[in-house]
N, C-alpha and C positions, 0 to 999 in steps of 0.2 A: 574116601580119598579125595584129596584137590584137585581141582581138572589140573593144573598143572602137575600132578602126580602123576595123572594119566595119562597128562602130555609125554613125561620122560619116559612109560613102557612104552609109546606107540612108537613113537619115534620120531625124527626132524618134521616141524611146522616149520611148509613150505608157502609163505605169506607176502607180500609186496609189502615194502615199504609206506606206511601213511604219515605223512609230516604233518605236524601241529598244526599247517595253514590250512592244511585239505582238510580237516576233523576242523576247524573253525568254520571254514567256506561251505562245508556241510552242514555246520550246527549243530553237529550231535558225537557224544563221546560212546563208542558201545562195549558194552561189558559179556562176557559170556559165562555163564552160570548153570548151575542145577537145577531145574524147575520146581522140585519137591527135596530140599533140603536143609529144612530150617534147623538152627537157627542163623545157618549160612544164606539161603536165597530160596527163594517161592514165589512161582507164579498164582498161586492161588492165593484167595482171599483178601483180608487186610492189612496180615504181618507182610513186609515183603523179605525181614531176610536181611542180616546186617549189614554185607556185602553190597548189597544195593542200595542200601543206606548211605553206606561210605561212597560208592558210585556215586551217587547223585549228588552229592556233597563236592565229591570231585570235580566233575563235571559242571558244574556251577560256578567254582573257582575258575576252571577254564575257560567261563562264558558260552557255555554250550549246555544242550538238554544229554539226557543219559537216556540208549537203547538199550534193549536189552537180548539178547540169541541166547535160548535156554537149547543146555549142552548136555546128552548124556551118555553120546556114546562117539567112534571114530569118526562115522558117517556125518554123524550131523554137525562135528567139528569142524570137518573140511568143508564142508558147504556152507559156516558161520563166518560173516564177515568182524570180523573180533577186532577190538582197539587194543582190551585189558583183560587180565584175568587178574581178580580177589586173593589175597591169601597166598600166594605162591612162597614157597620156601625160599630163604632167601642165602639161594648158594648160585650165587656167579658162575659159576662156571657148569654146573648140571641144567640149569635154566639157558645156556648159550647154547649147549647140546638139542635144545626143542625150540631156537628160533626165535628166544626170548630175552629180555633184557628186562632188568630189574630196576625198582626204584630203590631210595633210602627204605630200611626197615622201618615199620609202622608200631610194630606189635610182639611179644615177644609169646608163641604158647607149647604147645608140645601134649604128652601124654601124662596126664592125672590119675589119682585109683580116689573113687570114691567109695561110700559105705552109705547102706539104710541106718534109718535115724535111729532105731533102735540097738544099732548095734555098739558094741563097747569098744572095737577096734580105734587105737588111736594113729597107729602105724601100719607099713607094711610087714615090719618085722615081726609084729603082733600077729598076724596071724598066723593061725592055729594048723599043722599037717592035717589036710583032708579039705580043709575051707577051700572053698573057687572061685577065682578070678575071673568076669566074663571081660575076652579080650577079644580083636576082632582076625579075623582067621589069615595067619601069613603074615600078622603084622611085627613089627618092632618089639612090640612093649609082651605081645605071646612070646617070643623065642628070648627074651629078657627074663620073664619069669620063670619059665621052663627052666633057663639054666640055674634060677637060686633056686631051683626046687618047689617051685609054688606051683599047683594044681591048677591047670587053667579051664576055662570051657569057652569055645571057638562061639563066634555068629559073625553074620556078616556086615552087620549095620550097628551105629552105634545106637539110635535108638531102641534098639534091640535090646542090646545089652542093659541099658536103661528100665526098660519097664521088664526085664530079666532081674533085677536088682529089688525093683517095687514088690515085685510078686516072691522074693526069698528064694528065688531059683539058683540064685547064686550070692557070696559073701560077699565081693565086690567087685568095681567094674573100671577096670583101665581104658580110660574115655580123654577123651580134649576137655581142656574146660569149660570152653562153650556148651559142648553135650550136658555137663554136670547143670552149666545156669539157664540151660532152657529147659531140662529138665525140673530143675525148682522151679524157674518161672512159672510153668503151663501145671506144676503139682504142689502150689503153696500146701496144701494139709499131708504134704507126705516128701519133703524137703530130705532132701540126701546132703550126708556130709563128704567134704575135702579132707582128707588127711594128707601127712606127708609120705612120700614113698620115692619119687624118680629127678628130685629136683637138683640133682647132681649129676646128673646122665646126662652125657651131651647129647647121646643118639636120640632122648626121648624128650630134646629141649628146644625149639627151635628161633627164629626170628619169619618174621614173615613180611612180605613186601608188596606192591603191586608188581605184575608182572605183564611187559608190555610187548606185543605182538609188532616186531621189526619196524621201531619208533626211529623218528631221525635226532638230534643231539635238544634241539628245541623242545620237544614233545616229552624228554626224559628230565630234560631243567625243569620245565614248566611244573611236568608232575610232581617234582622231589619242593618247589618251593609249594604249589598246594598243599601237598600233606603236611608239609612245616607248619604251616599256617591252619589246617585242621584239627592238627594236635593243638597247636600254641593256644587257641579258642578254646576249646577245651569240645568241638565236636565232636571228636572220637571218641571221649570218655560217656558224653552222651549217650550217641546210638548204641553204644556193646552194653551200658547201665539199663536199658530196655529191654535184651536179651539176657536180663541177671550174666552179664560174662564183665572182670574187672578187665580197663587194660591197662597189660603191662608194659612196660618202654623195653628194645628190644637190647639185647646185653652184645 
């Protein structure tokens, strides 16, 4: 889940106002993230995690360095002094409910079914009564298949589901597509395929935006012409091309 997914079960983020001059006169933009959720954000090692990628990117256009407050639970959200969060869905009005205000959409992604490279599956429709879905427990794209009748099996991470997929524990796996291209990234000799299946479900299609912690009107221009101007470069297509994830423009 996106922290801002997590934002809308906790409830209103109760945050003071930061204007673009204060985040200037400070010098730094800060992003709050996952610690351990590549191919979204990582404090360890060398990959750092697209998210931070695009952060720092960001923040660069704004003339400032990018921090970072790794986020994994309510606790430590409230006590994170946040600028932005990555990725946020980009619905107006459920993002106003958590205190948040959104930019221009960046990206456009949702829920995928992939398949091991062996297998012949070329659709969803193609598969077989008894075949498994690994989906992730409570979510969308389970009580989607559930109702066409498709056999699912629950976890609760998607690299779970992922190396559930490797091992033929199950026939395929309703994932983001980033799960799918970091999965091939990091398993060149054992590359999993895309098929088609949900690319008409709005509930399983999304747009996605930066999402910005009670911005003043300057701070919300500034950001919507950076990302203009990150896409227009062709930056974005870059860092997601590192994480094998295409991106798509948001619809």
């Amino acid at each position: 889940m996106t922290l801002a997914g997590l934002l809308v079960l906790l409830g209103v983020v109760d945050a003071p106002a930061r204007p673009l001059e204060a985040i200037r006169q400070r010098g730094a933009l800060t992003l709050c993230a996952h610690p351990n959720a590549l191919p979204f954000a990582s404090r360890h090692g060398d990959v750092p995690g697209f998210q931070v990628e695009v952060a720092r990117a960001l923040a660069k256009q704004l003339g400032v360095s990018l921090e970072q407050h790794w986020v994994v639970n309510t606790f430590q959200y409230r006590r994170a002094d946040c600028d932005i969060i990555l990725d946020a869905i980009a619905d107006r009005a459920m993002l106003a409910e958590v205190g948040l205000r959104m930019s221009q959409p960046y990206h456009r992604s949702g829920i995928a079914l992939a398949v091991g490279p062996k297998s012949s599956v070329a659709s969803l429709a193609e598969l077989t009564q008894g075949q498994r879905v690994g989906v992730q427990v409570g979510s969308i794209a389970a009580m989607t298949l559930s109702k066409r009748g498709v056999k699912t099996s629950p976890f609760a991470f998607e690299d779970e589901i992922m190396d559930a997929l490797a091992k033929g524990e199950i026939d395929a796996a309703a994932v983001t597509p980033a799960a799918i291209g970091w999965f091939n990234r990091t398993h060149p000799d054992g590359r999993v395929r895309r098929i088609p299946a949900f690319e008409d479900d709005p509930n399983l299609n999304w747009n996605v935006a930066v999402g910005m912690i009670s911005p003043d009107e300057k701070l919300r221009l500034d950001v919507d012409a950076a990302l203009g101007a990150l896409l227009a470069d062709g930056t974005f297509a870059r860092i997601y091309a590192r994480y094998d994830v295409e991106l798509q423009p948001p619809q």
